[in-house]
C-alpha positions in Angstrom: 116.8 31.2 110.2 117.9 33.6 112.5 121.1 32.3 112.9 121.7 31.8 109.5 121.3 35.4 108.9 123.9 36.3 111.4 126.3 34.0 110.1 125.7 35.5 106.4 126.2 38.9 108.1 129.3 38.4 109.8 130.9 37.3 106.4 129.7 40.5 104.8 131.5 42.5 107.5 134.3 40.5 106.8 134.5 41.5 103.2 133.1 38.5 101.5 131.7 38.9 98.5 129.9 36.5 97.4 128.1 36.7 100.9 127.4 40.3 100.0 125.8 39.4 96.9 124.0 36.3 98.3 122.1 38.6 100.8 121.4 41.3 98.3 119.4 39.0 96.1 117.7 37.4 99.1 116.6 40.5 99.8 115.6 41.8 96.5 113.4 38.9 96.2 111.8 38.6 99.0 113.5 34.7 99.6 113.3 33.1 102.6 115.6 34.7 104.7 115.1 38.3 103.8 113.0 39.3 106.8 115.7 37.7 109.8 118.8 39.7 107.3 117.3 42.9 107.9 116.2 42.2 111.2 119.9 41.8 112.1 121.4 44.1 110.9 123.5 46.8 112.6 123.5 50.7 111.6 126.3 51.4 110.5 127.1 55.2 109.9 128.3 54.6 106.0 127.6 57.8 103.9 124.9 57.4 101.2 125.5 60.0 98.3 122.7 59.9 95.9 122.9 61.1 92.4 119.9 61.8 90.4 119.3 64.3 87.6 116.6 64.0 84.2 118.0 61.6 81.5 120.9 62.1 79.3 122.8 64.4 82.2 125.9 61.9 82.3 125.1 60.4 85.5 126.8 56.8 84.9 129.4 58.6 82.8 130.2 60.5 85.8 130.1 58.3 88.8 132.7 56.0 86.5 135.0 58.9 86.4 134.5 59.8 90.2 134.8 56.5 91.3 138.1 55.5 89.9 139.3 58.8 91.9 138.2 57.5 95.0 139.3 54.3 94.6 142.5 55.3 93.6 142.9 56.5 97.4 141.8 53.6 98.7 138.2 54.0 99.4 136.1 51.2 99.1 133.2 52.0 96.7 129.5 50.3 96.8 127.1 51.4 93.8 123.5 50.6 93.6 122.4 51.3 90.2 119.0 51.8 89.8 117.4 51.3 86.7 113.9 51.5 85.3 111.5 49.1 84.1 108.9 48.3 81.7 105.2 48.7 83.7 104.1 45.8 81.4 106.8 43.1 81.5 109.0 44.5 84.7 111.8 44.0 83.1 114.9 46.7 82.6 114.8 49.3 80.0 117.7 50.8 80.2 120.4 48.7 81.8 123.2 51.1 80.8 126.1 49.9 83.4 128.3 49.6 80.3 129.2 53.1 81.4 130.9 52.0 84.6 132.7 49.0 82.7 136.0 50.1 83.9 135.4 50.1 87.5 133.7 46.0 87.3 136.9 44.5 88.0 138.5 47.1 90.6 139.1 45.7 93.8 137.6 48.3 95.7 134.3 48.9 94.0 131.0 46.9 94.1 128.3 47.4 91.5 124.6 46.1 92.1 121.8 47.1 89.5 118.4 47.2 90.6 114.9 47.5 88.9 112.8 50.0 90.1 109.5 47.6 90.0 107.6 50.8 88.9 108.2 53.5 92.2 107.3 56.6 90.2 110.5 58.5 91.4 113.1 55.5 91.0 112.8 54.3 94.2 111.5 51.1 95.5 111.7 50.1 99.2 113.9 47.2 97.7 116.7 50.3 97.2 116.2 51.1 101.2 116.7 47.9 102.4 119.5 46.9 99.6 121.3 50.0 100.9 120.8 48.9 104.5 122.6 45.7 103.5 125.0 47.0 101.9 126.3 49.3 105.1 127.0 45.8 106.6 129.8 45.3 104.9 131.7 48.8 105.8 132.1 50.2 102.5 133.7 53.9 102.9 130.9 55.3 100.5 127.6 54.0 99.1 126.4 55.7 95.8 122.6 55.0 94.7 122.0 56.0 91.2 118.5 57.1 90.3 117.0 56.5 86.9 116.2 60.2 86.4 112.7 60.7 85.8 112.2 64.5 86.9 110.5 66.1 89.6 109.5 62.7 91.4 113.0 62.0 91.9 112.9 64.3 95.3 112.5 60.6 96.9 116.0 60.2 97.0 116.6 62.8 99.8 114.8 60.1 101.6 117.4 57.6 101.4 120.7 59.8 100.9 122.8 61.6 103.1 124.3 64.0 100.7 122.4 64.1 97.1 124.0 65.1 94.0 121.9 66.6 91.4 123.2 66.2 87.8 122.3 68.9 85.1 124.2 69.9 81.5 124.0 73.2 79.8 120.9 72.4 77.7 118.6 72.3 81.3 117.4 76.1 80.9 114.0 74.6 81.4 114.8 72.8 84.0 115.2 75.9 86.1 111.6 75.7 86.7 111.6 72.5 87.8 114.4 73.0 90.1 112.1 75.8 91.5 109.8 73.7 92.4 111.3 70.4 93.7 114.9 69.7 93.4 116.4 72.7 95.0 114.3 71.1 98.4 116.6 68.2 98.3 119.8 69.2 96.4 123.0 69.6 98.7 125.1 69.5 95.8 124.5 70.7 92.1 126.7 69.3 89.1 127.1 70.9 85.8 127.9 68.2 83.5 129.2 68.5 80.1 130.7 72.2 80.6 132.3 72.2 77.6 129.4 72.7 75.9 127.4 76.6 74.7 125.9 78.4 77.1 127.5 76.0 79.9 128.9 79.1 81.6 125.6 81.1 81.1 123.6 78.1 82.9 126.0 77.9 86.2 126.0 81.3 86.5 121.8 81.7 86.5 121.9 78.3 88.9 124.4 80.0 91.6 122.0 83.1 90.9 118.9 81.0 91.4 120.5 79.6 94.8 121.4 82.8 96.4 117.8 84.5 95.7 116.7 80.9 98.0 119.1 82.0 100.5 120.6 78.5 100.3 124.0 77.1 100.6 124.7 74.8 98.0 127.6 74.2 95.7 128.0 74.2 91.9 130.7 72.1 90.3 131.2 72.4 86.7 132.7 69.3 85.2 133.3 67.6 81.5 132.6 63.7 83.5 134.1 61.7 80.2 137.5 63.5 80.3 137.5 64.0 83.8 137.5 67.7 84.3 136.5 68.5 87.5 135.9 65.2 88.9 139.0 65.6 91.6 137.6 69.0 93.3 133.9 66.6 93.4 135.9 63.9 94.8 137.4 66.2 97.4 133.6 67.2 98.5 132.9 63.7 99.3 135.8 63.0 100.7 135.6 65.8 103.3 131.4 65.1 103.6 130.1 64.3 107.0 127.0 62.5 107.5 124.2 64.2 109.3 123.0 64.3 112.6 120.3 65.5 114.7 117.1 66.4 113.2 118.2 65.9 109.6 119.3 62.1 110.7 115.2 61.8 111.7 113.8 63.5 108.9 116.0 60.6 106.8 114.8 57.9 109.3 111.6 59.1 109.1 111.4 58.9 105.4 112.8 55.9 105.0 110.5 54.3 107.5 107.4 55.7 105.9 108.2 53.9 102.4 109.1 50.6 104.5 105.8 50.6 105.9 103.8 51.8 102.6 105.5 48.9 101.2 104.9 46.1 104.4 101.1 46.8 103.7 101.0 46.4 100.2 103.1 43.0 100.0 100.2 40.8 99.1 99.2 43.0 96.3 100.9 42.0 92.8 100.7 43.9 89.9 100.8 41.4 87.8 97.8 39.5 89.5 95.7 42.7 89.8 95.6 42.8 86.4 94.4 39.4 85.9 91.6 40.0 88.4 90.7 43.4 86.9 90.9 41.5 83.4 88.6 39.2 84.7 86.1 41.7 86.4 85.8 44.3 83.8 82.9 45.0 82.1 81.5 47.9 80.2 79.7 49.6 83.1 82.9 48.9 84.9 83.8 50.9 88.2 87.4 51.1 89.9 86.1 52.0 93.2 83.8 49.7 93.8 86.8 46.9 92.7 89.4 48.4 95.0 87.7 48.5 98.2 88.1 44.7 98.6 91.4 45.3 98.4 90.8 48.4 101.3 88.9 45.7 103.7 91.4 43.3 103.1 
C-alpha cells in the first residue's frame, strides 16, 4: 500500500491530474489508501491563502475574478471550495461553484469542492489533509474557501498562511464581531462591493478600528464582479511570503490539534449515533449517562 501511495504521489508532483484527483477522493473518504498518502507526503512550502467572510460578501465572485489575474501570469491556481452541509442528510447546501465557472477549464487552475461534514466553523480535518495533498502537486498558490458562517470561522487561521477576510458595505454590525474574533486572525481585510452607499464610510471606520488595535493590516476596496481592484489584491499575493518561526508552529500546532480531535473520534458516526440514541431514548432520558460509553470506549 505503501508503495502504491508513493507511486500516486510522484504522478501528482508531476502534474497529473487525474492522479491529483484520485488521491483527493481517497482521502476525503477515508478509502483504503488514505492513511499510507498522507503518511508520504512531503511539506512542501506552497502558500495557503484562506478567504472567509459571513454569507453574501462575494467570496466565490471574487476568487473567480482574482484567479483569472493570477493565472493570467502564469501561476498555477489550486482552490478548495468548502461548502456546507445539511446536519440531517450531509449533503451540500449550497454548492455555488457556478461562480467560478470561467476558471473550470483554464489550464492552470484546479477546483475541488468539499463538504464541511458539520465542523461548526467550515472546517473539517478532511480540509487539512486535502490541502496537504494538494501541496504535492507544486501548485504556486492554494486558496481554501470557507462557507462563511461568522465568528466560528477564526478556524481558518489554523490552516492558512495569509487569511483574507471578505466584508461589503452593509457589515456595520459586523464591526462587533470583528472586535471579538476576526481581527485575531485577519492579515488582510476586503471590502467587497465598493460601489455600493456608505462603502467609503465602512472602510474608513475599519482602517479606524485597526489602528486603535495597533495592528497592521490592509484594507482593499474592490467591486469583485467588474474587477475593480482585483489587480492591487493580486499584487498582495503575489508579493506574500509564507511565515516562519513561531507563526509557522502556532499553524502546525493548530492543524495538529484538529488531526488528532479528529483520529480519536473516527469510530464515532453521526449518523449511527443517532440510531443508537433513537433506540435508547426514553422519557426519563439522560445524555450523560448515554455518552460515557462512548468516553470509556
Amino acid at each position: 500500500m505503501l508503495d502504491k501511495a508513493k507511486k500516486l504521489l510522484v504522478s501528482i508532483s508531476s502534474g497529473d491530474v487525474k492522479s491529483l484527483a484520485r488521491a483527493l477522493t481517497i482521502v476525503e473518504n477515508d478509502l483504503a489508501g488514505a492513511d499510507a498518502i498522507l503518511k508520504s507526503l512531503h511539506p512542501h512550502q506552497t502558500p495557503v491563502i484562506g478567504v472567509t467572510g459571513p454569507p453574501g460578501a462575494g467570496k466565490s465572485t471574487l476568487l473567480n475574478s482574482l484567479i483569472g489575474n493570477l493565472a493570467q501570469k502564469g501561476k498555477r491556481i489550486a482552490i478548495l471550495a468548502v461548502d456546507p452541509t445539511s446536519p440531517f442528510s450531509f449533503g451540500s447546501l449550497l454548492g455555488d461553484r457556478i461562480r467560478m465557472k470561467d476558471q473550470f477549464n483554464h489550464p492552470n487552475v484546479f477546483i475541488r469542492s468539499l463538504a464541511t461534514r458539520g465542523a461548526l466553523g467550515g472546517l473539517s480535518s478532511k480540509t487539512i489533509e486535502m490541502t496537504d495533498v494538494l501541496k504535492a502537486a507544486h501548485f504556486d498558490f492554494i486558496f481554501v474557501e470557507t462557507v462563511g458562517v461568522g465568528q466560528s470561522e477564526v478556524e481558518i487561521a489554523g490552516l492558512a498562511d495569509l487569511t483574507m477576510v471578505v466584508l461589503v458595505p452593509e457589515s456595520g454590525d459586523e464591526i462587533q464581531h470583528i472586535k471579538s474574533g476576526l481581527m485575531e486572525i485577519a492579515d488582510v481585510f476586503i471590502v467587497n462591493k465598493s460601489d455600493r452607499p456608505d462603502a467609503q464610510l465602512f472602510t474608513i471606520s475599519l482602517q479606524k478600528l485597526i489602528r486603535e488595535k495597533h495592528q497592521q493590516i490592509k484594507v482593499f476596496n474592490t467591486i469583485a464582479d467588474k474587477g475593480i481592484g482585483v489587480i492591487e489584491l493580486a499584487n498582495e499575493i503575489l508579493a506574500f511570503k509564507p511565515h516562519d518561526g513561531l507563526k509557522k508552529i502556532e499553524l502546525l500546532t493548530q492543524k495538529a490539534w484538529q488531526l488528532i480531535q479528529n483520529y480519536r473520534m473516527r469510530d464515532i458516526k453521526k449518523n449511527k449515533l443517532q440510531q443508537k440514541i433513537t433506540e435508547a431514548y426514553h422519557p426519563h432520558f439522560n445524555i450523560y449517562q448515554f455518552i460515557e460509553t462512548f468516553m470509556r470506549s
